[in-house]
PDB file with one MODEL, atoms N, CA, C and O in Angstrom:
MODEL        1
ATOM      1  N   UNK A   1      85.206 -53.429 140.149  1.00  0.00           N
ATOM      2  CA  UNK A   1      84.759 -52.930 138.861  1.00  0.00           C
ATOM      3  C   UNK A   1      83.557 -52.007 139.058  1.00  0.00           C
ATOM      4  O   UNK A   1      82.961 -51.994 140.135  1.00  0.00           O
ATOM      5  N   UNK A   2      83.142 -51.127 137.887  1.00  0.00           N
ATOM      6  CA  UNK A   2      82.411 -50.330 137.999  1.00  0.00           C
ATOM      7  C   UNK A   2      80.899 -50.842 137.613  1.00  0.00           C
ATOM      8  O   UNK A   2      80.797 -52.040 137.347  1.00  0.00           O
ATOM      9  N   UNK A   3      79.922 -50.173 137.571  1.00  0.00           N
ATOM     10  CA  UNK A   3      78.582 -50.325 137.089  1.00  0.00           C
ATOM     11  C   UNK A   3      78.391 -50.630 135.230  1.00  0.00           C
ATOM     12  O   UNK A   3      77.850 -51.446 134.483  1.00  0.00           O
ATOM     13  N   UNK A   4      79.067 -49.623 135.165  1.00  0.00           N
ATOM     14  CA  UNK A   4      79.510 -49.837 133.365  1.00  0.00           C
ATOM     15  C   UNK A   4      80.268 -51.284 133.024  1.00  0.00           C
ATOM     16  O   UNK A   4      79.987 -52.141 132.187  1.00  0.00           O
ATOM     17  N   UNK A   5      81.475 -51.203 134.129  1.00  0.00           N
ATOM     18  CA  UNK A   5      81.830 -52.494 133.177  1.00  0.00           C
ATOM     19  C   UNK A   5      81.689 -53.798 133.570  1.00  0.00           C
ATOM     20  O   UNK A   5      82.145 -54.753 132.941  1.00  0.00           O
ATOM     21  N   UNK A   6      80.836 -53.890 134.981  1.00  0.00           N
ATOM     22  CA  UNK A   6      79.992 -55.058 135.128  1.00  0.00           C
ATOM     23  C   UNK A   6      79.162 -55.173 134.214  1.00  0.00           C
ATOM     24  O   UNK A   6      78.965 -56.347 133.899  1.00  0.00           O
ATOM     25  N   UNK A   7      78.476 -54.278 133.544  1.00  0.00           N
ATOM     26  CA  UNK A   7      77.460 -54.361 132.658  1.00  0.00           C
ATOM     27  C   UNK A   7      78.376 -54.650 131.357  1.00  0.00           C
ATOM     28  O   UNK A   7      77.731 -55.481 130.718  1.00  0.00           O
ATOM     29  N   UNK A   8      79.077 -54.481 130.948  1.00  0.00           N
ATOM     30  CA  UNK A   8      79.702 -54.506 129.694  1.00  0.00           C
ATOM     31  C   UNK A   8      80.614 -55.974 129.710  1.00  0.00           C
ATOM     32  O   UNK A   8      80.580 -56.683 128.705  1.00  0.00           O
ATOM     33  N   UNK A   9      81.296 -56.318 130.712  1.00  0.00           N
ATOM     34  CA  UNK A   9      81.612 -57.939 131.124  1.00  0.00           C
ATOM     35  C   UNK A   9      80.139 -58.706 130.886  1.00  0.00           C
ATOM     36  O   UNK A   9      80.136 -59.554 129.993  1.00  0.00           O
ATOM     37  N   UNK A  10      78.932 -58.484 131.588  1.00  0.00           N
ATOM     38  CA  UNK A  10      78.343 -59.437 131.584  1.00  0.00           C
ATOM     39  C   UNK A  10      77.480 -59.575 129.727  1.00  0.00           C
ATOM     40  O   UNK A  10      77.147 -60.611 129.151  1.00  0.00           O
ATOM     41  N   UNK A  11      77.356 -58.194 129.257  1.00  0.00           N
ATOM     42  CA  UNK A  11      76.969 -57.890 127.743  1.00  0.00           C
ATOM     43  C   UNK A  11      77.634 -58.765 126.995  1.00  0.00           C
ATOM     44  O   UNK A  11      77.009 -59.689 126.475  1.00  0.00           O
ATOM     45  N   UNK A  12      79.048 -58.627 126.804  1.00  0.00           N
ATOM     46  CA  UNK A  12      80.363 -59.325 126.133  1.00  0.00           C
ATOM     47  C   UNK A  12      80.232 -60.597 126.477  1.00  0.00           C
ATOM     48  O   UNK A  12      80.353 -61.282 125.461  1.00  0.00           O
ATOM     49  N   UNK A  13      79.937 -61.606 127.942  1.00  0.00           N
ATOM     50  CA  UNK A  13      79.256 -62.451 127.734  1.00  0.00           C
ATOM     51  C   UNK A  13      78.048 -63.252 127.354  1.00  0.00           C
ATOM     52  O   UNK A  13      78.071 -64.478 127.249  1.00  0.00           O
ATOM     53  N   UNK A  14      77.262 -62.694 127.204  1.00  0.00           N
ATOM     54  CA  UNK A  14      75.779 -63.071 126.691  1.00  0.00           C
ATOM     55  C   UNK A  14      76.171 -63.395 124.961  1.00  0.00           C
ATOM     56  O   UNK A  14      75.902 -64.410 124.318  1.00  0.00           O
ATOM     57  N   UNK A  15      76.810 -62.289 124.555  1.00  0.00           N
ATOM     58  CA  UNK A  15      76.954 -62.018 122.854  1.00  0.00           C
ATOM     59  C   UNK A  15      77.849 -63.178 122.838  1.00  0.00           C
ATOM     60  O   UNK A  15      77.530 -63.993 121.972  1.00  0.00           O
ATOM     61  N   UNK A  16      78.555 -63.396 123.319  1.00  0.00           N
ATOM     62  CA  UNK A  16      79.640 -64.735 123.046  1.00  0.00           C
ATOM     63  C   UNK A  16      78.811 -66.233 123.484  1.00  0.00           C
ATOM     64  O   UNK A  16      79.133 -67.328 123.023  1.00  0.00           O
ATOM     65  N   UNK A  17      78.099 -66.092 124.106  1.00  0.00           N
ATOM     66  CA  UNK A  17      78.152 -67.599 124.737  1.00  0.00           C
ATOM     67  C   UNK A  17      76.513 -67.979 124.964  1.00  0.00           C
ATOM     68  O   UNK A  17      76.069 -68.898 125.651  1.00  0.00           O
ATOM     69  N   UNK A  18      75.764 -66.992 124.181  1.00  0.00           N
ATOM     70  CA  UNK A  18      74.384 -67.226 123.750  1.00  0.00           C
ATOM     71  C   UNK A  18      73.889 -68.406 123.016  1.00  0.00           C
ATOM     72  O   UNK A  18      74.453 -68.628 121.945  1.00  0.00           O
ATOM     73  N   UNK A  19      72.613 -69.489 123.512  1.00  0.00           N
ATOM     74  CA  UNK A  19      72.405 -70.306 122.566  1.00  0.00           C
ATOM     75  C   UNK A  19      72.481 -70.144 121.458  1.00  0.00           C
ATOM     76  O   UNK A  19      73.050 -70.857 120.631  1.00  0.00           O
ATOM     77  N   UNK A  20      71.521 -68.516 121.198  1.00  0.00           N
ATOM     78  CA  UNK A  20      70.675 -68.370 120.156  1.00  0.00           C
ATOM     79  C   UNK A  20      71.827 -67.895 118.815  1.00  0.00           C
ATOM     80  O   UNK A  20      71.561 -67.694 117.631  1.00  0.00           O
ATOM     81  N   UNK A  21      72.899 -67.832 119.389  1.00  0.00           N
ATOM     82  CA  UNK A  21      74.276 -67.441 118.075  1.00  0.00           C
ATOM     83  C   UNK A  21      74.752 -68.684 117.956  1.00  0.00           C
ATOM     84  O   UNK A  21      75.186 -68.951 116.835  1.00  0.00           O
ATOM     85  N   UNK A  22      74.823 -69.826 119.051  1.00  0.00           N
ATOM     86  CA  UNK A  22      75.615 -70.644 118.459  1.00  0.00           C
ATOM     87  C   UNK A  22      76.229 -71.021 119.744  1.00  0.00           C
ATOM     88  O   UNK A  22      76.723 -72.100 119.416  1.00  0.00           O
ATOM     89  N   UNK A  23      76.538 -70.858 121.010  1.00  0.00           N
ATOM     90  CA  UNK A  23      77.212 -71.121 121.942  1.00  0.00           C
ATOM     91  C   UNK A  23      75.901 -72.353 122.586  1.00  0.00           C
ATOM     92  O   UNK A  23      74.772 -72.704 122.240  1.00  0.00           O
ATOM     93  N   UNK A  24      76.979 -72.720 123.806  1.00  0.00           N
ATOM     94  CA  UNK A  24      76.788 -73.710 124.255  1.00  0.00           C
ATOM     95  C   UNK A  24      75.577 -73.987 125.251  1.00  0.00           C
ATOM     96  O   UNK A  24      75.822 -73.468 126.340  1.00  0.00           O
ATOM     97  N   UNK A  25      74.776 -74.412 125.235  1.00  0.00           N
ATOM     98  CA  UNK A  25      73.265 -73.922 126.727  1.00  0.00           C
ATOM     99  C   UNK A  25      74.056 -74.203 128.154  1.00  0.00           C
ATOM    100  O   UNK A  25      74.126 -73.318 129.007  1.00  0.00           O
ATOM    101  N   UNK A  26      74.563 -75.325 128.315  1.00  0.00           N
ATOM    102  CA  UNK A  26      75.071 -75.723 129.764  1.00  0.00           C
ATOM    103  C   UNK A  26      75.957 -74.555 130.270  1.00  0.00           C
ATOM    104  O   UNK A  26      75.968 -74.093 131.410  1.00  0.00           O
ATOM    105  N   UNK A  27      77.106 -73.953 128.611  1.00  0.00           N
ATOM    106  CA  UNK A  27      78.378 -73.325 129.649  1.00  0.00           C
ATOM    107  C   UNK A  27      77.303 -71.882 129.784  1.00  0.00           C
ATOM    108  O   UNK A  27      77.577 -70.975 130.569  1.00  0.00           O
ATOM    109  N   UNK A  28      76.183 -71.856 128.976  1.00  0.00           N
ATOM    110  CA  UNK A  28      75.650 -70.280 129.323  1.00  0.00           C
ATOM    111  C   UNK A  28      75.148 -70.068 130.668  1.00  0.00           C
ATOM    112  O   UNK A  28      75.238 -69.051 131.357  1.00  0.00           O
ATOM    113  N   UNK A  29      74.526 -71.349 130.977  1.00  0.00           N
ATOM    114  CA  UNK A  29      73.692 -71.680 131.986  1.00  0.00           C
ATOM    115  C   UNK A  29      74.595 -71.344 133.442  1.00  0.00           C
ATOM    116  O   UNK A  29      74.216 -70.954 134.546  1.00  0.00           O
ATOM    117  N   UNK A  30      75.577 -71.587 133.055  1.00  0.00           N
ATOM    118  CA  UNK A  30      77.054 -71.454 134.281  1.00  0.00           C
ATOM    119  C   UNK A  30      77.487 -70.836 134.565  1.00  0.00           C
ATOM    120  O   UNK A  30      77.867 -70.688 135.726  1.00  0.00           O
ATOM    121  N   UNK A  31      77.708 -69.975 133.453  1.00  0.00           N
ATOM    122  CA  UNK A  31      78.607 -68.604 133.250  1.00  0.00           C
ATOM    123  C   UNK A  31      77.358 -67.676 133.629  1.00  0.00           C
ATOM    124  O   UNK A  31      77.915 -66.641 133.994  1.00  0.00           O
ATOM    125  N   UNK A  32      75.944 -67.467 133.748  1.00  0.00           N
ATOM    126  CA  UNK A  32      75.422 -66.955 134.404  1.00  0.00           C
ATOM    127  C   UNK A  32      74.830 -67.049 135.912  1.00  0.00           C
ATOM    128  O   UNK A  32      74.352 -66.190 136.653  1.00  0.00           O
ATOM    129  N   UNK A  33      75.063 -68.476 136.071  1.00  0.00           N
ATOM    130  CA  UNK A  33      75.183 -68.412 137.282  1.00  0.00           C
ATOM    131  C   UNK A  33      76.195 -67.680 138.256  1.00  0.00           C
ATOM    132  O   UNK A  33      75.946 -67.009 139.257  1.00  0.00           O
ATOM    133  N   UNK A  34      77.767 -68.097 137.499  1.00  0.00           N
ATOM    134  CA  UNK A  34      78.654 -67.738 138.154  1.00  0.00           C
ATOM    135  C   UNK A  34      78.715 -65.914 138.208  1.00  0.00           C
ATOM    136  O   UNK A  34      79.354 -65.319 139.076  1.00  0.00           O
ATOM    137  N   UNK A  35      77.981 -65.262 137.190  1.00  0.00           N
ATOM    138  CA  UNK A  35      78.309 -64.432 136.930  1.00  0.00           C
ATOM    139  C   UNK A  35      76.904 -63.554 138.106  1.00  0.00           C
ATOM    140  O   UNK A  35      77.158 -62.373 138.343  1.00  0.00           O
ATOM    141  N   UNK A  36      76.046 -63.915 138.522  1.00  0.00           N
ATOM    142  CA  UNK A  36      74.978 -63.751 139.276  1.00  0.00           C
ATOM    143  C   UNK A  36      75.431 -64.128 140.407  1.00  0.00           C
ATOM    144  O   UNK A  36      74.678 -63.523 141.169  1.00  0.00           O
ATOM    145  N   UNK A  37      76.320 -64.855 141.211  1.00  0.00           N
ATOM    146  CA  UNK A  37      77.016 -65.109 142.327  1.00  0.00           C
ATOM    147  C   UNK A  37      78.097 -64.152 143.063  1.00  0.00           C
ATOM    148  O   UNK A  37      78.366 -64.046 144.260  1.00  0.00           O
ATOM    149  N   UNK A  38      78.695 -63.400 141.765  1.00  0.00           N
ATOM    150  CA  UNK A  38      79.419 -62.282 142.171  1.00  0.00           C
ATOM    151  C   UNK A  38      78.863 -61.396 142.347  1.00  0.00           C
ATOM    152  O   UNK A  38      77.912 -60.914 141.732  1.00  0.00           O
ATOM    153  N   UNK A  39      79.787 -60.831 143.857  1.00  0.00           N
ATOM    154  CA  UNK A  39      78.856 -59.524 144.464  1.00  0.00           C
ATOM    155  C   UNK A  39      80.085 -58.262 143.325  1.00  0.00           C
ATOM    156  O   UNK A  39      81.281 -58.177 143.043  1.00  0.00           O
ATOM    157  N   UNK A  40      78.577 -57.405 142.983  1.00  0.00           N
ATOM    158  CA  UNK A  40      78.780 -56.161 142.140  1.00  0.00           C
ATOM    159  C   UNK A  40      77.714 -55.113 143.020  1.00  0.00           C
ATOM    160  O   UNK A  40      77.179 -55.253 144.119  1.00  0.00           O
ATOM    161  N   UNK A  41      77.670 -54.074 142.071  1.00  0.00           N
ATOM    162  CA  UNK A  41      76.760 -53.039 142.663  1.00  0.00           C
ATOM    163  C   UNK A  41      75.447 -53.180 142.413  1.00  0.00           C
ATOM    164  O   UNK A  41      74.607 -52.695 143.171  1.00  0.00           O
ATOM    165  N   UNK A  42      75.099 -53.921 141.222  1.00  0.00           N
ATOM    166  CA  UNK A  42      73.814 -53.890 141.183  1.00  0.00           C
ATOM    167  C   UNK A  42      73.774 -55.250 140.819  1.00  0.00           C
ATOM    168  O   UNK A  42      73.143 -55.516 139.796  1.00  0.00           O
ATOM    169  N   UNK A  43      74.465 -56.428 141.612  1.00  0.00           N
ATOM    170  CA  UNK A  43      73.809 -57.761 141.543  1.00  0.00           C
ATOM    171  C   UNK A  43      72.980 -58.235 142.587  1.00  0.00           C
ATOM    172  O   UNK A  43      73.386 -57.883 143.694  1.00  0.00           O
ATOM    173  N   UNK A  44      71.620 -59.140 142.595  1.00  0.00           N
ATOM    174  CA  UNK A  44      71.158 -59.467 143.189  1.00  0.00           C
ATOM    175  C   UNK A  44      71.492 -59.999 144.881  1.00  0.00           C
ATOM    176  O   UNK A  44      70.752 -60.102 145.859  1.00  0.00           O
ATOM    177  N   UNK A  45      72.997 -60.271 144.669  1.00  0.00           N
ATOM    178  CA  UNK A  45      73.680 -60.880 145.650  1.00  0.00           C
ATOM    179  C   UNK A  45      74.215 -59.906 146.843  1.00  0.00           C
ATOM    180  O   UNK A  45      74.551 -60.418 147.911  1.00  0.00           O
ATOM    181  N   UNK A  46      74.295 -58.404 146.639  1.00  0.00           N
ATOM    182  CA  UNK A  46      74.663 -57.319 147.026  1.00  0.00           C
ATOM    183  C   UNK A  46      73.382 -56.419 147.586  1.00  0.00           C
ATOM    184  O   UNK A  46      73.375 -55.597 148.503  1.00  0.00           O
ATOM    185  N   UNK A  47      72.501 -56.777 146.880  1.00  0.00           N
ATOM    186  CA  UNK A  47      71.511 -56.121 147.341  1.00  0.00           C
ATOM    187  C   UNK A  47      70.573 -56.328 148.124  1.00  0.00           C
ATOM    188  O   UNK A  47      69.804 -57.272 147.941  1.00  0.00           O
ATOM    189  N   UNK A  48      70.411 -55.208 149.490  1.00  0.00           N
ATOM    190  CA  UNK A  48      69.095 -55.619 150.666  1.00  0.00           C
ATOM    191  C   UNK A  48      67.757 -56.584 149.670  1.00  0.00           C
ATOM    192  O   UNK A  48      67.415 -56.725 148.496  1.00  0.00           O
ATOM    193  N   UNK A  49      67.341 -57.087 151.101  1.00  0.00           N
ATOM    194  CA  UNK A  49      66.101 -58.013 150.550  1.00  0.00           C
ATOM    195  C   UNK A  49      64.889 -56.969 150.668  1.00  0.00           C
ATOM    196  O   UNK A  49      64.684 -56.709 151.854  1.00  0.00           O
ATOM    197  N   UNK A  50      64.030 -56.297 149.800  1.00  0.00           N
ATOM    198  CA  UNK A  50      63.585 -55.235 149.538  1.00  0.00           C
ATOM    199  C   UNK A  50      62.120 -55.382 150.362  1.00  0.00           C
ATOM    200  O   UNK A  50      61.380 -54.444 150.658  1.00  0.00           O
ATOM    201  N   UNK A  51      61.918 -56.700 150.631  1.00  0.00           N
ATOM    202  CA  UNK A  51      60.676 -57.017 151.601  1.00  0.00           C
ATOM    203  C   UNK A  51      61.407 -57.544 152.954  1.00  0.00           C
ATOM    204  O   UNK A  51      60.976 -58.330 153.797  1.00  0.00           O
ATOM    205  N   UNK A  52      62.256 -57.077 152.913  1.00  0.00           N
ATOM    206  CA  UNK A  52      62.312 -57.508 154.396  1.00  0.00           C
ATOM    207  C   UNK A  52      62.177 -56.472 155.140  1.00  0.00           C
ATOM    208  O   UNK A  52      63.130 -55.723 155.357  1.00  0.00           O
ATOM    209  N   UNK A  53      60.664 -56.221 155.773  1.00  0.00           N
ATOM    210  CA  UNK A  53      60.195 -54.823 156.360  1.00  0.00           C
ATOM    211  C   UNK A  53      58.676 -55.316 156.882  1.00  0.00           C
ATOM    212  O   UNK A  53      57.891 -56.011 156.236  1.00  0.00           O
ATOM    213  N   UNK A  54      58.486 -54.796 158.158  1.00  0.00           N
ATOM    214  CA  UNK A  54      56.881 -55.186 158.528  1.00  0.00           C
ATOM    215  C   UNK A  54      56.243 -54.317 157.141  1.00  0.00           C
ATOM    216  O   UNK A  54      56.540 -53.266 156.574  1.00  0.00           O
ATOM    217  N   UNK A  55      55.370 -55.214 156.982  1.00  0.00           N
ATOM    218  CA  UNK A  55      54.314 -54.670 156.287  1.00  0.00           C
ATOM    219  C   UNK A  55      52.816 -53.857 156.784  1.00  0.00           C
ATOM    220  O   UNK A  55      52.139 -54.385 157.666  1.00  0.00           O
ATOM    221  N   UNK A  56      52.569 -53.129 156.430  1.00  0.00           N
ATOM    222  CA  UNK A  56      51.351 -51.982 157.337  1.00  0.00           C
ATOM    223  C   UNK A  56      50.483 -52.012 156.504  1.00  0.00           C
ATOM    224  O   UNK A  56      50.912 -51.461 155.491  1.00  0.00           O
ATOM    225  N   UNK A  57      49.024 -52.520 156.316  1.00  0.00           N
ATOM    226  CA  UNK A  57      47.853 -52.156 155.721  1.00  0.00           C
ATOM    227  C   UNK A  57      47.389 -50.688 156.108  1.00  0.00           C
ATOM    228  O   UNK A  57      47.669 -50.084 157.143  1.00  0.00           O
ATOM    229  N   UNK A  58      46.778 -50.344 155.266  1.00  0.00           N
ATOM    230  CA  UNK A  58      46.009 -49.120 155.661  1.00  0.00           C
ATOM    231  C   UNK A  58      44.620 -48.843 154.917  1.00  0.00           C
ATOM    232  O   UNK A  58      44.393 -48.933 153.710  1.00  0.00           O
ATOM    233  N   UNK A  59      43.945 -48.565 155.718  1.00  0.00           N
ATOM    234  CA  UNK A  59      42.796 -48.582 155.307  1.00  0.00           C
ATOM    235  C   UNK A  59      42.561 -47.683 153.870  1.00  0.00           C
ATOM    236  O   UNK A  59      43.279 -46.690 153.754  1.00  0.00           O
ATOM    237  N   UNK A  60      41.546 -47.995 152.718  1.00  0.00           N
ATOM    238  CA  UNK A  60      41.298 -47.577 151.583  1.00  0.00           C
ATOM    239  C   UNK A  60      40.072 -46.186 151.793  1.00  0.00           C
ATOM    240  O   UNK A  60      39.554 -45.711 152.804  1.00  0.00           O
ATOM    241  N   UNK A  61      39.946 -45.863 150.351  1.00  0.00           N
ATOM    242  CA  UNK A  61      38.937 -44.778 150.335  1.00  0.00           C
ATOM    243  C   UNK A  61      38.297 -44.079 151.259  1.00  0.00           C
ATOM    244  O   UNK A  61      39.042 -43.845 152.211  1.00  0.00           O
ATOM    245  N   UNK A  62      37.176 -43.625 151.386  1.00  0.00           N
ATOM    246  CA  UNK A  62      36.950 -42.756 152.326  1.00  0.00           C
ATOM    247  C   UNK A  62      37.385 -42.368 154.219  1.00  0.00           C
ATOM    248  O   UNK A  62      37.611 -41.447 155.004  1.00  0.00           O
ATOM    249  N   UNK A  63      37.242 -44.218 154.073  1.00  0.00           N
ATOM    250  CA  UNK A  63      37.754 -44.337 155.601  1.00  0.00           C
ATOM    251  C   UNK A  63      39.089 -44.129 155.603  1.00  0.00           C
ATOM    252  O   UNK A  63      39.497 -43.602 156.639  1.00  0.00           O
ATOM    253  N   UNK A  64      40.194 -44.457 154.488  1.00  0.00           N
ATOM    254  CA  UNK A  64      40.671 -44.455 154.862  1.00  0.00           C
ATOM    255  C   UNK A  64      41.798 -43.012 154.652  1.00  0.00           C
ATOM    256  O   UNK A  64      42.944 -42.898 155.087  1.00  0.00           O
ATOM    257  N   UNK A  65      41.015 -42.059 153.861  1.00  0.00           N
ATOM    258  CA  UNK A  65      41.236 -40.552 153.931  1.00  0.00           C
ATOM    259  C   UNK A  65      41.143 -40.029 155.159  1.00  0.00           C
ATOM    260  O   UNK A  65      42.060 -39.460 155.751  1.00  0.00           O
ATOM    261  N   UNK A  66      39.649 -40.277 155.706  1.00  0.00           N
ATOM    262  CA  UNK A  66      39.782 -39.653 156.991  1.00  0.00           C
ATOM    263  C   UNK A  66      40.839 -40.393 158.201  1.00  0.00           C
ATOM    264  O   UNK A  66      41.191 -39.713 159.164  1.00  0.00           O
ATOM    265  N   UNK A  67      41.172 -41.439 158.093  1.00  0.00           N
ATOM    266  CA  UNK A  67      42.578 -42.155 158.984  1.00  0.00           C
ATOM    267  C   UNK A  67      43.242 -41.502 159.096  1.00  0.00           C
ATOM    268  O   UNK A  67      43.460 -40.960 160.180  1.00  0.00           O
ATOM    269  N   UNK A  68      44.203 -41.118 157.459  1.00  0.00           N
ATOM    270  CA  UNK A  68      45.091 -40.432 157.031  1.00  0.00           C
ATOM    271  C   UNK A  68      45.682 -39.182 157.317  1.00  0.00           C
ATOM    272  O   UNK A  68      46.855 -38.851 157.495  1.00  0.00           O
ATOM    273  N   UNK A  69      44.176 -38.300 157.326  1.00  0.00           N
ATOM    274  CA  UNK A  69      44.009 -36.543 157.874  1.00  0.00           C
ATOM    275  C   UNK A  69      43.883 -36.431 159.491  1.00  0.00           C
ATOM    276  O   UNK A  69      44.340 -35.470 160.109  1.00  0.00           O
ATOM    277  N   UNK A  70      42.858 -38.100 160.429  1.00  0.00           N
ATOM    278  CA  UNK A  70      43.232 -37.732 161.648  1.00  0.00           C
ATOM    279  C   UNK A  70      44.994 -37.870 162.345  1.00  0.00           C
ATOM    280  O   UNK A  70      45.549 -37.206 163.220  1.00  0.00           O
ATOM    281  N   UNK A  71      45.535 -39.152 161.412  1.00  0.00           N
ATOM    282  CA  UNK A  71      46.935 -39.381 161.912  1.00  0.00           C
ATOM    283  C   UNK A  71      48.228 -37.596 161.720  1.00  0.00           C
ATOM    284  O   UNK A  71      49.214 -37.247 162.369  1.00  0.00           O
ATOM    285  N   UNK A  72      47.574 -37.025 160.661  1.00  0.00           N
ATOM    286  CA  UNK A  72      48.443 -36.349 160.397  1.00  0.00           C
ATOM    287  C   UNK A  72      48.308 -35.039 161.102  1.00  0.00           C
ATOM    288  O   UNK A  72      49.282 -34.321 161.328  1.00  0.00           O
ATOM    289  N   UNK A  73      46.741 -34.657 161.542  1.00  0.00           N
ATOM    290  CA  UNK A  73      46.469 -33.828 162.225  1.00  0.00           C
ATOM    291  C   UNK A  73      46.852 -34.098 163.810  1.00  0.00           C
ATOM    292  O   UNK A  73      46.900 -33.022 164.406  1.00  0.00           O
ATOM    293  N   UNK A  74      47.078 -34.987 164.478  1.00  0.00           N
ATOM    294  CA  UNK A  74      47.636 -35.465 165.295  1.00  0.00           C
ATOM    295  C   UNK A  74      49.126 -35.492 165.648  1.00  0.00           C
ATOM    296  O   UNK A  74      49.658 -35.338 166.747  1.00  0.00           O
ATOM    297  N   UNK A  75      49.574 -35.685 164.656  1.00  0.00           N
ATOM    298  CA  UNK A  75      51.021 -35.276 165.058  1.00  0.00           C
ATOM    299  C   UNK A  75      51.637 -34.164 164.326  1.00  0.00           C
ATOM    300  O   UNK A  75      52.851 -34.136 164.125  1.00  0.00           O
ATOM    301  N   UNK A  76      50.624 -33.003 163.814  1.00  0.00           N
ATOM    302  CA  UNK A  76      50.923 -31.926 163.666  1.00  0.00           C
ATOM    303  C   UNK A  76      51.316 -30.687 164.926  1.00  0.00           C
ATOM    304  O   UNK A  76      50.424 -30.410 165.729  1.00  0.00           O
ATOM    305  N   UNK A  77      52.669 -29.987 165.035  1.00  0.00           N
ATOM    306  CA  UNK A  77      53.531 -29.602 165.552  1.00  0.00           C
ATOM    307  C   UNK A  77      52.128 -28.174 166.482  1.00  0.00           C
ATOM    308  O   UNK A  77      51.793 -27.046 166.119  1.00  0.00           O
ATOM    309  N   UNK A  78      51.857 -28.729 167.283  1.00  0.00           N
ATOM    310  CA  UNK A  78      50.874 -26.944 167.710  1.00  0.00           C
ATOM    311  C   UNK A  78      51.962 -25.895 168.077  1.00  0.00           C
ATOM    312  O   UNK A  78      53.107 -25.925 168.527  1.00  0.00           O
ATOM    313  N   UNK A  79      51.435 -25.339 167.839  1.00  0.00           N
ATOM    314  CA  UNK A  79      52.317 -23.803 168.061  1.00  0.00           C
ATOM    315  C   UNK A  79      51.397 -23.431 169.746  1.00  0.00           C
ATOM    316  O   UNK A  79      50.327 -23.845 170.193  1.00  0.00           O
ATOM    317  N   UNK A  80      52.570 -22.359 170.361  1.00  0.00           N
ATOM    318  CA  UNK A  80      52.337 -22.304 171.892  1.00  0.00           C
ATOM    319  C   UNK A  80      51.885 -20.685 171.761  1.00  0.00           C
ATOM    320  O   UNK A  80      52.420 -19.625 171.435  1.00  0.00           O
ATOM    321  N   UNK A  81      50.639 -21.131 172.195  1.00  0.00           N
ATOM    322  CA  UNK A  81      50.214 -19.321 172.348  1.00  0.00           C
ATOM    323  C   UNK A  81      49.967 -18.932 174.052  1.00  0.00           C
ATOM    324  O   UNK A  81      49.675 -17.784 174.387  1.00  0.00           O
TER     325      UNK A  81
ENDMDL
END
């Protein structure tokens, strides 16, 4: 299925099976689970773990401007005269 009509399956369920209209808490509770278990394009279950990456501090304000300008001046490309 597509992005639209994962979204429009899971819409069509909420409106049906919402406490707050009248449906049931347990089967909502289920039906979103189950519905959060299936891999789609943009379900949690499909998608990289967004911190899973070394993390790099870098130094702040002044110091850490001038860090910034020596790292970049450093691996700036010299030209050969």
């Amino acid at each position: 299925m597509t992005d639209r009509a994962d979204r429009a399956a899971f819409l069509a369920f909420v409106r049906a099976n919402h406490p707050d209209v009248g449906g049931d808490h347990d089967a909502f509770v289920a039906g979103l689970a189950a519905l959060r278990a299936t891999p789609g394009a943009g379900n949690a279950a499909t998608r990289p773990d967004r911190w899973d990456a070394p993390i790099v501090a870098r130094p702040g304000g002044l110091r850490g401007m001038v860090s910034r300008w020596r790292d970049r001046r450093h691996r700036r490309h010299r030209r050969l005269r």
